[in-house]
N, C-alpha and C positions, 0 to 999 in steps of 0.2 A: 051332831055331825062330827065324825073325827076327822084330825087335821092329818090327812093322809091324799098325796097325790093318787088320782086312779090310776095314772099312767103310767108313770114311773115307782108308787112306791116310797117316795119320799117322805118324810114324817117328823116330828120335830126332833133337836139335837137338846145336847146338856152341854153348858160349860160354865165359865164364870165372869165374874164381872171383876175387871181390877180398877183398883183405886189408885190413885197416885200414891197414895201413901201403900202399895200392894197388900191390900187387904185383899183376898174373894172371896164372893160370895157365886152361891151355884146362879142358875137361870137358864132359862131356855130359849133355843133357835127355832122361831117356828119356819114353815114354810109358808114361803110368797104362792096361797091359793087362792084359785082366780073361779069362778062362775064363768064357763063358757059353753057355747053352742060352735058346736062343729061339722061342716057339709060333710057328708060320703059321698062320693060319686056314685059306688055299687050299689048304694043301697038307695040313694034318691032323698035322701031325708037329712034333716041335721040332729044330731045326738047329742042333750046336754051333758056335762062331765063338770067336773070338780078337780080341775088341776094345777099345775104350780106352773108358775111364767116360764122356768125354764124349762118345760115338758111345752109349753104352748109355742117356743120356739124352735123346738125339736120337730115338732109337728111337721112345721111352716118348712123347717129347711128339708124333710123328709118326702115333702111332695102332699100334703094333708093327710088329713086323717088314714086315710088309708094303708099309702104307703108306711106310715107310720104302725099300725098295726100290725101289716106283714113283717116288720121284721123286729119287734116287740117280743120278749118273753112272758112266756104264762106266768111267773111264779110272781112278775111284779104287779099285776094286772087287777086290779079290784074285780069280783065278781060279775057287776052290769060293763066293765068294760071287757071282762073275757068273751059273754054273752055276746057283745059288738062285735069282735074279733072274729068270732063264730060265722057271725050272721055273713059278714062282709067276706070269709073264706067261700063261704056257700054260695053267695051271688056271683061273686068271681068265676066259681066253678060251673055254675049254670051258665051266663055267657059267653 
């Protein structure tokens, strides 16, 4: 599994570690990802995803999942979450 938000895109950082004494040494930031299920409304179902907490409160304050995905870009989108994306354009367009 790589540590990459579906959502956003997000994925780990570089930087270092200081010492008191300012030694660094490199290390990495990963991201805060979380295992969740999330409702659609369009689509009636909930869809699990692989994302980082602060994607999971973007969500929340964008109205869920959905809303969230209408105004989301393709380029940051992991493949099963563009498929979603898809899906939920299409049911939107049909009701």
């Amino acid at each position: 599994m790589s540590r990459v938000c579906e959502l956003t895109g997000k994925g780990p950082m570089s930087g270092n570690n200081v010492s008191h004494a300012h030694n660094k040494t490199r290390r990495r930031f990963l991201p805060n990802l979380n295992d969740v299920s999330l409702m659609s409304e369009s689509l009636g179902r909930t869809v699990k995803l692989r994302i980082s907490a602060a994607a999971l409160r973007t969500v929340d304050h964008r109205g869920g999942l959905d809303g969230f995905m209408a105004k989301a870009k393709d380029s940051e989108l992991s493949a099963n979450a563009l498929k979603i994306k898809k899906d939920i354009a299409k049911a939107r367009t049909s009701v």
